[in-house]
Each structure stands twice: as structure tokens, then as C-alpha cells.
C-alpha positions in Angstrom: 98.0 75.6 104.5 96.7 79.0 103.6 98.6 82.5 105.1 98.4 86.0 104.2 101.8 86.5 102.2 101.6 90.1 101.8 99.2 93.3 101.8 97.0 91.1 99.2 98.6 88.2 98.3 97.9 84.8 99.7 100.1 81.5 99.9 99.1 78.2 99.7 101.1 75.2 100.4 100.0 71.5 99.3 102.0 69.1 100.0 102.2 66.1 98.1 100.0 68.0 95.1 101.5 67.7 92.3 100.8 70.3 89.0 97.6 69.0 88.3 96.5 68.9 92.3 97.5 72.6 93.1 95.6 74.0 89.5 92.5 71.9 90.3 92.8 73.7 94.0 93.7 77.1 92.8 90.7 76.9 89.9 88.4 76.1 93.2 89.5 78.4 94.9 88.8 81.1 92.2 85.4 79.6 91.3 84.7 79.8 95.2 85.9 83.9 95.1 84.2 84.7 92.0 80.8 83.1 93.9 80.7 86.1 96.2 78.4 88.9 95.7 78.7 92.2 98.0 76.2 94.9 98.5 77.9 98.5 98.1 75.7 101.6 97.7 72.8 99.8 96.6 75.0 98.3 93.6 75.9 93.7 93.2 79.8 94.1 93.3 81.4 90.6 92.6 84.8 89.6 93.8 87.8 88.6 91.4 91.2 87.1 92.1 94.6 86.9 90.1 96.4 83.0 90.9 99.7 82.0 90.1 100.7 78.1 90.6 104.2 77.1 91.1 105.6 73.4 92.4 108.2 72.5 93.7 109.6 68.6 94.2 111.9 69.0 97.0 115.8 68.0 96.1 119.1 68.6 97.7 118.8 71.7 95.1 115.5 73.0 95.5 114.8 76.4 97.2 111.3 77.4 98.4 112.4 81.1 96.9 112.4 79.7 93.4 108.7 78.1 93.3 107.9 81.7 95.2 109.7 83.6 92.4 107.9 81.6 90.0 104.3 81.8 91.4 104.9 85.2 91.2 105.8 85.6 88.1 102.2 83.2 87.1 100.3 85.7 89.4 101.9 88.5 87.2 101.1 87.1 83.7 97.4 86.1 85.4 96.7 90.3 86.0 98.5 91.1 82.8 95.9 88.8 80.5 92.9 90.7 82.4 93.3 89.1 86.1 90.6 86.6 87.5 92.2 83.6 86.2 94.6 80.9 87.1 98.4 81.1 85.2 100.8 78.0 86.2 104.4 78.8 86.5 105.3 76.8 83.3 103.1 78.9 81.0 104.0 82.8 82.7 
């Protein structure tokens, strides 16, 4: 399931993906955004995108706000180390 999460921010849920699922998607998904070439002015602009990857295996103590927390965090480290990449949770 993909939904807007925020002014440019994007969520995507997977269930049943684990780790190596949801990077294979989010690297995909970046490939697919980095594809796209845009006219402006006469001038090639190409697109770029930051993703951060977070799981989560659901547990009596498990809180969807955590795995957010943590994508975001991912998503942080991605722009910080020159954006248009793919950070997982574990490594942010």
C-alpha cells in the first residue's frame, strides 16, 4: 500500500516483507524515480528521492510509531550522505 505521509514524504506498507523484501522494493522504487526525465526551460531535469526502510514483526509489544520513528530516522541519514539512495533503519 502506498499513501502520501506528509507534504513530500511517502509510506509504504508490505506486509509479509521482510528486510530484504522492503530494500529490494524501496531500491525499485528509486531506480523507477531516478528513470524519469522532465523538460523545464529547454533544460533534461532528472528526478531523485531520499528512502528510509524500517520493519516491523508485529508482537504484543510492537508499535507502528517505532518502525515510523525509525524509517525516519533512515530517510534522514539517506539526505544527510547526499540523498537519492536507500538507508535501512539498522544502519541510520
Amino acid at each position: 500500500m502506498l499513501s502520501r505521509y506528509g507534504g513530500e514524504e511517502f509510506a509504504v506498507l508490505l506486509p509479509d516483507a521482510d528486510a530484504q523484501a522492503a530494500r529490494g522494493v524501496a531500491e525499485r522504487l528509486l531506480d523507477s524515480v531516478s528513470s524519469v526525465e522532465l523538460m523545464h526551460e529547454g533544460q533534461a531535469v532528472r528526478l531523485a528521492c531520499s528512502i528510509g526502510v524500517s520493519t516491523l514483526v508485529p508482537a504484543a509489544l510492537s508499535s507502528p510509531s517505532t518502525a515510523v520513528s525509525q524509517a525516519d530516522k533512515a530517510l534522514y541519514v539517506a539526505k544527510q550522505q547526499g540523498r537519492n539512495r536507500v538507508v535501512m533503519a539498522s544502519a541510520a
